[in-house]
Structures are given as structure tokens and as C-alpha cells.
Biopython code that builds the backbone (N, CA, C, O; Angstrom):
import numpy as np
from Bio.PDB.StructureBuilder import StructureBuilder

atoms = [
    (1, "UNK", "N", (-46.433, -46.158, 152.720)),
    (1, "UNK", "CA", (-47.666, -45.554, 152.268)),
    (1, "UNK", "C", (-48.680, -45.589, 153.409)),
    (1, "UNK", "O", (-49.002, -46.524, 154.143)),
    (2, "UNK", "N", (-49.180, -44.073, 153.355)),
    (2, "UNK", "CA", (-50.618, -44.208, 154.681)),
    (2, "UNK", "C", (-51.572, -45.077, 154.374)),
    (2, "UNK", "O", (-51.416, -45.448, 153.210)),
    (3, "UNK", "N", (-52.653, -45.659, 154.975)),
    (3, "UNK", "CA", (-53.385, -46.509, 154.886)),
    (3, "UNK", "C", (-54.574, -44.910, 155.387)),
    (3, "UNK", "O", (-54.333, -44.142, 156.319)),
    (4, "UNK", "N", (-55.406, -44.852, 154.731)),
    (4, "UNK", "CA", (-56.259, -43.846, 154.587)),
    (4, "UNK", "C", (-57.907, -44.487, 154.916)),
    (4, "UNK", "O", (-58.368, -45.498, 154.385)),
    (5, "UNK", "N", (-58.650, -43.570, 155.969)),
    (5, "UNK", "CA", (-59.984, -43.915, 156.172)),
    (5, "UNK", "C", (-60.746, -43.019, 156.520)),
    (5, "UNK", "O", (-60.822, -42.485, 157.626)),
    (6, "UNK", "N", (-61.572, -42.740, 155.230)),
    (6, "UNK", "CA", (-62.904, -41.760, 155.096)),
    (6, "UNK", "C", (-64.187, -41.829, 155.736)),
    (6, "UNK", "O", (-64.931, -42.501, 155.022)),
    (7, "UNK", "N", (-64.814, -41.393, 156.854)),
    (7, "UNK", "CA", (-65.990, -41.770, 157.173)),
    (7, "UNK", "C", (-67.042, -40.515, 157.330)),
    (7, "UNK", "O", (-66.717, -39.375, 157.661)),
    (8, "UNK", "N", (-68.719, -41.085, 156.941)),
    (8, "UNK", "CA", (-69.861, -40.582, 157.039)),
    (8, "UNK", "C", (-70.151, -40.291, 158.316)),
    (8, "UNK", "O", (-70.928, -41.160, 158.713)),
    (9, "UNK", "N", (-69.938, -39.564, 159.103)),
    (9, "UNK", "CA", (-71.143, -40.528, 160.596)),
    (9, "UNK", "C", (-72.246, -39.037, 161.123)),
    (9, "UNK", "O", (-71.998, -37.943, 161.629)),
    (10, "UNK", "N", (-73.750, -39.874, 160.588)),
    (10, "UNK", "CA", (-74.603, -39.015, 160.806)),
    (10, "UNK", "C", (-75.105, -38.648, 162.221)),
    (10, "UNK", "O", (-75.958, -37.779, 162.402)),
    (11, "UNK", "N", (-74.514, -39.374, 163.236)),
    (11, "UNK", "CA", (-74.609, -39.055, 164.727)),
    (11, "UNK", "C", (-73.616, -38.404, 165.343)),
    (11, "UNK", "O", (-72.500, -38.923, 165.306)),
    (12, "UNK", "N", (-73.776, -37.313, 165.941)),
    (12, "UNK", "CA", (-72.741, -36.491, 166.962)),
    (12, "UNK", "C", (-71.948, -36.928, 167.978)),
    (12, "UNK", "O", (-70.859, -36.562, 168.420)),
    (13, "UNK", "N", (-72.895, -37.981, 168.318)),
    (13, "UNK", "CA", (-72.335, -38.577, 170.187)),
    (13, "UNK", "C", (-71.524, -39.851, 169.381)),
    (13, "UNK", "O", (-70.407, -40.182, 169.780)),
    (14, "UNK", "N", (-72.271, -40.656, 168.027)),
    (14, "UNK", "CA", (-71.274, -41.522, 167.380)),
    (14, "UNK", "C", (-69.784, -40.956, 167.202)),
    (14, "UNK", "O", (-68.743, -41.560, 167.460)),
    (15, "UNK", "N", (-69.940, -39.521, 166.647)),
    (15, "UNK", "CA", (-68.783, -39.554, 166.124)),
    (15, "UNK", "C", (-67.621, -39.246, 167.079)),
    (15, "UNK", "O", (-66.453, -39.558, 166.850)),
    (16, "UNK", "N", (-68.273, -38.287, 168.704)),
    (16, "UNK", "CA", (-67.472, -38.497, 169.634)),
    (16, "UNK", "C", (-66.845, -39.247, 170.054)),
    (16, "UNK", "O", (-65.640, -39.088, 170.250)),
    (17, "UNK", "N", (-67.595, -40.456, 170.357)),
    (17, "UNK", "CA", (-66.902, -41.764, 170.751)),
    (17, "UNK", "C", (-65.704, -42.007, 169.984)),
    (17, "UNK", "O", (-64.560, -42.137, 170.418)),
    (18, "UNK", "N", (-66.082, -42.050, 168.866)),
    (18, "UNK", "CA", (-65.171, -42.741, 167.417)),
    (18, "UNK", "C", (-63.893, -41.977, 167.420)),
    (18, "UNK", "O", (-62.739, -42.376, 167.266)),
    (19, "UNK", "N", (-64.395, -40.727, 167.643)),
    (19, "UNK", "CA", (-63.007, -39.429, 167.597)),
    (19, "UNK", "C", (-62.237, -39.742, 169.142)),
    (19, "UNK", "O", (-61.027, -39.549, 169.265)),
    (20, "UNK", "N", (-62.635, -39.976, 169.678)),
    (20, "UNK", "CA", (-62.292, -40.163, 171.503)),
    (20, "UNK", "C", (-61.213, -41.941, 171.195)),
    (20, "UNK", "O", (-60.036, -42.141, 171.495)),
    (21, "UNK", "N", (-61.835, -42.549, 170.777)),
    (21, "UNK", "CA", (-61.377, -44.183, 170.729)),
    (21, "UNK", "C", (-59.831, -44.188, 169.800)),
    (21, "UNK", "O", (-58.851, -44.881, 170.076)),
    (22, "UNK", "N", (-59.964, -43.134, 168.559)),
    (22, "UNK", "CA", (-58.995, -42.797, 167.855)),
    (22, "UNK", "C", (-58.125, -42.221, 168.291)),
    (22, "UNK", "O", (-56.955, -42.547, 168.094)),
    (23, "UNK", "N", (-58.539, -41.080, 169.091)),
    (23, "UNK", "CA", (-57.043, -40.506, 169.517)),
    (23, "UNK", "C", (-56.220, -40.862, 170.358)),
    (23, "UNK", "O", (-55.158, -40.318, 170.661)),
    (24, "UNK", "N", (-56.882, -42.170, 170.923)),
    (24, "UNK", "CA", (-55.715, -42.938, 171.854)),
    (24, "UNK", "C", (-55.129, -43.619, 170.849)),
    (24, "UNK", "O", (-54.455, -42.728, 170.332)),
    (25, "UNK", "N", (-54.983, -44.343, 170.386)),
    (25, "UNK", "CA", (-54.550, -45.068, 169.093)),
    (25, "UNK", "C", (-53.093, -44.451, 168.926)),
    (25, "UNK", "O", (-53.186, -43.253, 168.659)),
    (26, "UNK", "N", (-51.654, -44.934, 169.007)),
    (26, "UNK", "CA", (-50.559, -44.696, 168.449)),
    (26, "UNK", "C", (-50.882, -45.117, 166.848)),
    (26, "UNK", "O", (-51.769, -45.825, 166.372)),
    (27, "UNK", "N", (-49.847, -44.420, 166.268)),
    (27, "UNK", "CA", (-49.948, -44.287, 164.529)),
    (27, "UNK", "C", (-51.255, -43.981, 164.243)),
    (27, "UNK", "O", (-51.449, -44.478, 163.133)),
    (28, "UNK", "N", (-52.226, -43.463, 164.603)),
    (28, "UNK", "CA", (-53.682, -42.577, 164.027)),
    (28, "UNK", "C", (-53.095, -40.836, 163.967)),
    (28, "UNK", "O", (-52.509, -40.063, 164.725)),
    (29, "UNK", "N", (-53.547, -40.821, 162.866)),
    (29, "UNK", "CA", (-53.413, -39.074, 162.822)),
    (29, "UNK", "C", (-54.915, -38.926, 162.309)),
    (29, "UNK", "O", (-55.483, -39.769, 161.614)),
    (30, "UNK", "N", (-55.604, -37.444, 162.860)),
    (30, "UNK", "CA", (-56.860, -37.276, 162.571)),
    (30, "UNK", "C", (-56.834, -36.005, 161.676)),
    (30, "UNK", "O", (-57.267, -34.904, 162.015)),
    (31, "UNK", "N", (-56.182, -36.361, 160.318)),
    (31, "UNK", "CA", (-56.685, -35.117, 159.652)),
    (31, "UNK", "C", (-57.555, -33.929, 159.628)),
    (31, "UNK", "O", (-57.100, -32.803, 159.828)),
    (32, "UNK", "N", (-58.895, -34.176, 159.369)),
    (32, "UNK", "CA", (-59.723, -33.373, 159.430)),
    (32, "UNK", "C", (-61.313, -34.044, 159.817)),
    (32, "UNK", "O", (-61.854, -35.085, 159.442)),
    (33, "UNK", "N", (-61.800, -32.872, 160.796)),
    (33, "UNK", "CA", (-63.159, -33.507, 161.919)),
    (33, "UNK", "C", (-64.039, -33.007, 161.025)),
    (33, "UNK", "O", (-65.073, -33.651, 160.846)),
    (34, "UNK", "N", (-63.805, -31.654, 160.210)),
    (34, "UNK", "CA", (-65.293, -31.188, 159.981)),
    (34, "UNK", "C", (-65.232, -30.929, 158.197)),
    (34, "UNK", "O", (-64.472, -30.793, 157.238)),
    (35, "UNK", "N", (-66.514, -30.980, 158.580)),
    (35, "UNK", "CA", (-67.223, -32.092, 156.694)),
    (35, "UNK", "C", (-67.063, -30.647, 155.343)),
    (35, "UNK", "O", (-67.110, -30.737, 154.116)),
    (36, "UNK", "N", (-66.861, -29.364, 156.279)),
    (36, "UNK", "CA", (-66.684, -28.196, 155.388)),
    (36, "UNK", "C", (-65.072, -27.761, 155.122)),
    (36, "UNK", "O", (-64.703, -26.828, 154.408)),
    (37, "UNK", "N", (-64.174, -28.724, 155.918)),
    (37, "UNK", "CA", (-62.771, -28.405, 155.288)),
    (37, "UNK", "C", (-62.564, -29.523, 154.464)),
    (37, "UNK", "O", (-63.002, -30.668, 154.574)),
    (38, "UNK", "N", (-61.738, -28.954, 153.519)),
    (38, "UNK", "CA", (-61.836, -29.671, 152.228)),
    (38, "UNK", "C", (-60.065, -29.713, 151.964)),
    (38, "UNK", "O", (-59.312, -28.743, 152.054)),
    (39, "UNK", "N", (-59.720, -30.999, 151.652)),
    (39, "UNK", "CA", (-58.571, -31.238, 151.354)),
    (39, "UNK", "C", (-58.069, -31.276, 149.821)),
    (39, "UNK", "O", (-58.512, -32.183, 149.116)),
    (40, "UNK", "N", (-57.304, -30.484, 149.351)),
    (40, "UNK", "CA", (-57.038, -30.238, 147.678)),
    (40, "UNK", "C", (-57.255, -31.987, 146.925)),
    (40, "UNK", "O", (-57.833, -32.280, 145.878)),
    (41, "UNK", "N", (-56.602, -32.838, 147.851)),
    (41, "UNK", "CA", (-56.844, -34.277, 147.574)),
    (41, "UNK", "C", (-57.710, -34.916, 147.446)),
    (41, "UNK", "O", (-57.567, -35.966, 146.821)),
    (42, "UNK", "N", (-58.775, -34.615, 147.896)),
    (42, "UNK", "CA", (-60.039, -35.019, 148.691)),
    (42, "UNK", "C", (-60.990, -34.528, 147.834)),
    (42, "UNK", "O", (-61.223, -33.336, 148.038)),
    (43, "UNK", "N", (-61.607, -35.017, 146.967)),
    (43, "UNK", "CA", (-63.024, -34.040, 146.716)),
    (43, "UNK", "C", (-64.176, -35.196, 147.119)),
    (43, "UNK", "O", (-64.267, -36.385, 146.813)),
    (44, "UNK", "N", (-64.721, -34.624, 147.654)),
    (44, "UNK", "CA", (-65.984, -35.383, 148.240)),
    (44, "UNK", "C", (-67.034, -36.002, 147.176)),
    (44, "UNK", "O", (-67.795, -36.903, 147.527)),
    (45, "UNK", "N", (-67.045, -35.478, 145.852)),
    (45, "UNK", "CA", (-68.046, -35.458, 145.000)),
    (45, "UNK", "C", (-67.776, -37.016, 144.189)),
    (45, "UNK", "O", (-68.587, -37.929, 144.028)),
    (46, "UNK", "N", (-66.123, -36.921, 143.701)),
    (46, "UNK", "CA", (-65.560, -38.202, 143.197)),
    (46, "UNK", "C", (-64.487, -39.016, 144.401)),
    (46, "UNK", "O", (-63.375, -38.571, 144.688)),
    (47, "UNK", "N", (-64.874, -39.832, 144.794)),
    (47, "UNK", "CA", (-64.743, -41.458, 145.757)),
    (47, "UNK", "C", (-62.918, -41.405, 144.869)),
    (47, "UNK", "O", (-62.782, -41.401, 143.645)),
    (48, "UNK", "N", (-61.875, -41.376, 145.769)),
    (48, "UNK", "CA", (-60.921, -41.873, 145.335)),
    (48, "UNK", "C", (-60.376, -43.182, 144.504)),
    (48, "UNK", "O", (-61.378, -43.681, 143.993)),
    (49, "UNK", "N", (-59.300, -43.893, 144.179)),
    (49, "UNK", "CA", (-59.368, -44.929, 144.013)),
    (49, "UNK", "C", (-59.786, -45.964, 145.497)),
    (49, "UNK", "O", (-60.500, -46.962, 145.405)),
    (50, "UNK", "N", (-59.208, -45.500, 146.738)),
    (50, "UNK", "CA", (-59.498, -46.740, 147.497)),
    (50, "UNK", "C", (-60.640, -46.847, 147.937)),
    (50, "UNK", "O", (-61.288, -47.806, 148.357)),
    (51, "UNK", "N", (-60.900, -45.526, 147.781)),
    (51, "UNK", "CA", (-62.746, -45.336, 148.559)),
    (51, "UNK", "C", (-63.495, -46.306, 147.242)),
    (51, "UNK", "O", (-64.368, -47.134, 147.503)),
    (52, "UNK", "N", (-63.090, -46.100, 146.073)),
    (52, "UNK", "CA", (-63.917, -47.076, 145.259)),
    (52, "UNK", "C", (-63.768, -48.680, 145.399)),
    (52, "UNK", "O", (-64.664, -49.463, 145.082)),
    (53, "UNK", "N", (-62.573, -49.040, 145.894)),
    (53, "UNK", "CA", (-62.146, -49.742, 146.139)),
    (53, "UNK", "C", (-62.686, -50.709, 147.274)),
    (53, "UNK", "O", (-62.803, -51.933, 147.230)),
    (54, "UNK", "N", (-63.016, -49.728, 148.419)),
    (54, "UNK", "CA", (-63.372, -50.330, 149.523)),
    (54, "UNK", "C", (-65.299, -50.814, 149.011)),
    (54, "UNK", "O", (-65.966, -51.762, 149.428)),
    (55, "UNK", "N", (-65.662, -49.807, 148.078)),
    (55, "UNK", "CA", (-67.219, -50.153, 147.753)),
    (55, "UNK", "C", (-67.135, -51.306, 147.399)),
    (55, "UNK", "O", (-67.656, -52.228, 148.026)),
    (56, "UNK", "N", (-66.581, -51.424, 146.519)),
    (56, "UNK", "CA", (-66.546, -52.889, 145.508)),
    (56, "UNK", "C", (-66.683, -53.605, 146.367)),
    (56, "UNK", "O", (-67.824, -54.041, 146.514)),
    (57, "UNK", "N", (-65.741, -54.008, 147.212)),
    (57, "UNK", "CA", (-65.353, -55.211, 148.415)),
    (57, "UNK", "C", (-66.893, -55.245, 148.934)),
    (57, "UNK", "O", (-67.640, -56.182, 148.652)),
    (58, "UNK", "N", (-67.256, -54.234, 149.648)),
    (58, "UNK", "CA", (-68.544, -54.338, 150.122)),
    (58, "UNK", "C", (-69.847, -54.963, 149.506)),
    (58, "UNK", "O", (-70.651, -55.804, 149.907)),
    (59, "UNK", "N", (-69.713, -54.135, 148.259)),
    (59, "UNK", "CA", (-70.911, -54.574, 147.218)),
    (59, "UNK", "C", (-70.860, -56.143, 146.762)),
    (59, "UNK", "O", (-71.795, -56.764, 146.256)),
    (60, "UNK", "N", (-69.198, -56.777, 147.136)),
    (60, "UNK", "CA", (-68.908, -58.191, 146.414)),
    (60, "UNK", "C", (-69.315, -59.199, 147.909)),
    (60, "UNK", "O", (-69.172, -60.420, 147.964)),
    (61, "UNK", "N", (-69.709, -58.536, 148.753)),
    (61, "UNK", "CA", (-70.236, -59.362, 149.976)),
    (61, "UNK", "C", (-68.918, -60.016, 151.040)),
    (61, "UNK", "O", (-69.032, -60.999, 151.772)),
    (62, "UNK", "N", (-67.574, -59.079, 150.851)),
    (62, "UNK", "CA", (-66.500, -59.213, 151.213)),
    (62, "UNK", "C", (-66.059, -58.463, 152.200)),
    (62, "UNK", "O", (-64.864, -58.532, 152.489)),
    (63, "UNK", "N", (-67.043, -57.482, 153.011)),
    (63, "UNK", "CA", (-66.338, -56.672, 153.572)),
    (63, "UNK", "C", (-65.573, -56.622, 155.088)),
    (63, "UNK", "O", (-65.649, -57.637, 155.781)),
    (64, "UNK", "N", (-65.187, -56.005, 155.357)),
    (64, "UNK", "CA", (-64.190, -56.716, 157.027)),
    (64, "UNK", "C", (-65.097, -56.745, 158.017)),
    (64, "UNK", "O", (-64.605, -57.056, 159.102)),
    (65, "UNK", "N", (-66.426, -56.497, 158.021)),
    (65, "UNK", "CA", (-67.497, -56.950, 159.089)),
    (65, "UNK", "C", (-67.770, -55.418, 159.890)),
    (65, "UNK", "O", (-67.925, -54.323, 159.349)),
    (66, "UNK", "N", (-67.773, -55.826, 161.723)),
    (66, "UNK", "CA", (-68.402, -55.572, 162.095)),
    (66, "UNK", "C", (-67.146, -54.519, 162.642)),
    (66, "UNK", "O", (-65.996, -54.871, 162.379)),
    (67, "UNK", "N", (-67.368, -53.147, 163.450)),
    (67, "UNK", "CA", (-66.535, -52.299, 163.786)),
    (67, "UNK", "C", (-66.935, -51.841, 165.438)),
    (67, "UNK", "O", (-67.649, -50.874, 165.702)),
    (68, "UNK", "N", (-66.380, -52.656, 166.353)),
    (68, "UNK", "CA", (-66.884, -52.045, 167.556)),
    (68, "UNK", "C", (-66.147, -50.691, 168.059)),
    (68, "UNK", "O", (-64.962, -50.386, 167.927)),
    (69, "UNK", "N", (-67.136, -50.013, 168.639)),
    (69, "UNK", "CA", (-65.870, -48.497, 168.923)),
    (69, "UNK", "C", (-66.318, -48.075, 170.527)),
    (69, "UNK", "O", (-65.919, -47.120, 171.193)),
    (70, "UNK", "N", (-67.518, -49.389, 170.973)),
    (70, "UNK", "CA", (-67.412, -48.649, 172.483)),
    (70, "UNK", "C", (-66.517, -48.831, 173.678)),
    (70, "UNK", "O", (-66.715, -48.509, 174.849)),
    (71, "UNK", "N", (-65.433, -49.452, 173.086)),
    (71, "UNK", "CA", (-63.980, -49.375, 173.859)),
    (71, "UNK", "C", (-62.674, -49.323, 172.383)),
    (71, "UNK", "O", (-62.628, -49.482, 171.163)),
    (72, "UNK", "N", (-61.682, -48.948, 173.692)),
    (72, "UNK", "CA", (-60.848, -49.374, 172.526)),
    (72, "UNK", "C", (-60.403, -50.840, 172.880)),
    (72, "UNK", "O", (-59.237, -50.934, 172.496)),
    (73, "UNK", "N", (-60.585, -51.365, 173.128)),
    (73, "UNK", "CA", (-60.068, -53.125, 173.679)),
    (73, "UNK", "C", (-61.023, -53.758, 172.276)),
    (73, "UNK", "O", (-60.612, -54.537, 171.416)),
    (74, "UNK", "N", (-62.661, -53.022, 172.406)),
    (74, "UNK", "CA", (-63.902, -53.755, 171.521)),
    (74, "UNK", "C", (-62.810, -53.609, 169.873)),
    (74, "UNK", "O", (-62.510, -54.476, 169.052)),
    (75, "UNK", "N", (-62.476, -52.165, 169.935)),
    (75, "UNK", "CA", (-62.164, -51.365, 168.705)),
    (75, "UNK", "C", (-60.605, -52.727, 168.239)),
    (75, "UNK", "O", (-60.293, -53.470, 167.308)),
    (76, "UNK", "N", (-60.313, -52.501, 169.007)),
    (76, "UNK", "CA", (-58.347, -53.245, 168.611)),
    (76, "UNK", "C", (-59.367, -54.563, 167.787)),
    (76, "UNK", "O", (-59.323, -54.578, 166.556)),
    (77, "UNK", "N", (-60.383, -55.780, 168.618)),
    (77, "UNK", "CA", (-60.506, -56.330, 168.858)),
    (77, "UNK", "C", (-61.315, -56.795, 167.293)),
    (77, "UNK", "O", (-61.277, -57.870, 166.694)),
    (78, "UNK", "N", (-61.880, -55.777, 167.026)),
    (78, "UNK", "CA", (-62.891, -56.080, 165.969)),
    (78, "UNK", "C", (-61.626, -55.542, 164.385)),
    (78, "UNK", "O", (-61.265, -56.349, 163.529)),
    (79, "UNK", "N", (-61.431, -54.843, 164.399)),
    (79, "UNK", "CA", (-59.786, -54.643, 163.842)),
    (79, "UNK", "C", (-59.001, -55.796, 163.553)),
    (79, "UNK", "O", (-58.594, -56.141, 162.444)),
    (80, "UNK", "N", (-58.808, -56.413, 164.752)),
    (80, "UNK", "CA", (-57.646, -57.845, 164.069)),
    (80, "UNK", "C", (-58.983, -58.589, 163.862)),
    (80, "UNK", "O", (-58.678, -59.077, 162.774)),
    (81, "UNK", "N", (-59.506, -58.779, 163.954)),
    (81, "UNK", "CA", (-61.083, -59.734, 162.988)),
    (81, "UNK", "C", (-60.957, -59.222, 161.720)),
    (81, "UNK", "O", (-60.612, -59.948, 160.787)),
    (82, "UNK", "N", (-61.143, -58.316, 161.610)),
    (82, "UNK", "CA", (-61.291, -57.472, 160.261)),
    (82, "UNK", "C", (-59.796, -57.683, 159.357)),
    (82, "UNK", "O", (-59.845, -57.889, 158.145)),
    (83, "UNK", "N", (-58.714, -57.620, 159.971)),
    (83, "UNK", "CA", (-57.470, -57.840, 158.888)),
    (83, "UNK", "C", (-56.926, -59.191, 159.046)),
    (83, "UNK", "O", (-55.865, -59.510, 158.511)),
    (84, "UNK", "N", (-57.728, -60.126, 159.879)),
    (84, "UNK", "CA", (-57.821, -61.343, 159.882)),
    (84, "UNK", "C", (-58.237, -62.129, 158.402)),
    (84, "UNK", "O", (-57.850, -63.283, 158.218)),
    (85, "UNK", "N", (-58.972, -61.483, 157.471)),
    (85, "UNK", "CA", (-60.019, -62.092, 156.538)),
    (85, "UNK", "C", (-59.159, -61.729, 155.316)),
    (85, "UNK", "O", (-59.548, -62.010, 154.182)),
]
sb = StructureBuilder()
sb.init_structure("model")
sb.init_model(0)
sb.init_chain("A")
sb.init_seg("    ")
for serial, (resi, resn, name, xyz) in enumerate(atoms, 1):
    if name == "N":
        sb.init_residue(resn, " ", resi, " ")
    sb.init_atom(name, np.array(xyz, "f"), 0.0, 1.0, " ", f" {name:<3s}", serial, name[0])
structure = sb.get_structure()
């Protein structure tokens, strides 16, 4: 099973980086970049199960922390922190 990750990002040059840090990444596939293609799976309006899933965690003061993306060394790095917990 894919392990699936939805993101907001209201900055341009953020999301470059983020898109740039990802596509080096073996096993990342980048579905879709832009916020007007719409996946039959996907409706933006209702939060899947994991997307609800991941709120909860957050809202329960549980969440995997902090996400560095201005390398990928920061990125790997903050990642095994994060599936460390």
C-alpha cells in the first residue's frame, strides 16, 4: 500500500524547494503539482480517511514535528525523527 501525502503550500519558492528536494528522493512519485487538477479520488472539499487521520494526531498534540526541506540530508534527517516517534 502507497503511503500518501497531501500538501497546502501557500509560497511559490516554498513549494519549489519542496518539489526540487522530492524529486531526488527514490520511491517518491509526484502525482499532481497543480491545485486545479483534480483526482477522481481526491476531492479536496472532504479530507480522506488518512488526511483525517493525520488531523487528529495533530490536534491530539502527537504530531511527527518539525519538516526540514532546505536540503535533502536536513529533509532524510527530520524524516527518520519523525518515524522515529
Amino acid at each position: 500500500m502507497d503511503n500518501i501525502l497531501t500538501l497546502q503550500i501557500a509560497s511559490p519558492s516554498l513549494k519549489e524547494q519542496l518539489m526540487h528536494v522530492l524529486s531526488l528522493m527514490k520511491g517518491v512519485r509526484i502525482v499532481s503539482t497543480d491545485a486545479s487538477t483534480k483526482n477522481v479520488a481526491l476531492d479536496e472539499d472532504i479530507p480522506n480517511a488518512t488526511t483525517l487521520a493525520a488531523m487528529k494526531e495533530v490536534e491530539s498534540g502527537h504530531d511527527a514535528g518539525v519538516v526540514r526541506v532546505d536540503s535533502l540530508e536536513s529533509f532524510m534527517a527530520s524524516m527518520s525523527k519523525a518515524t522515529a516517534f
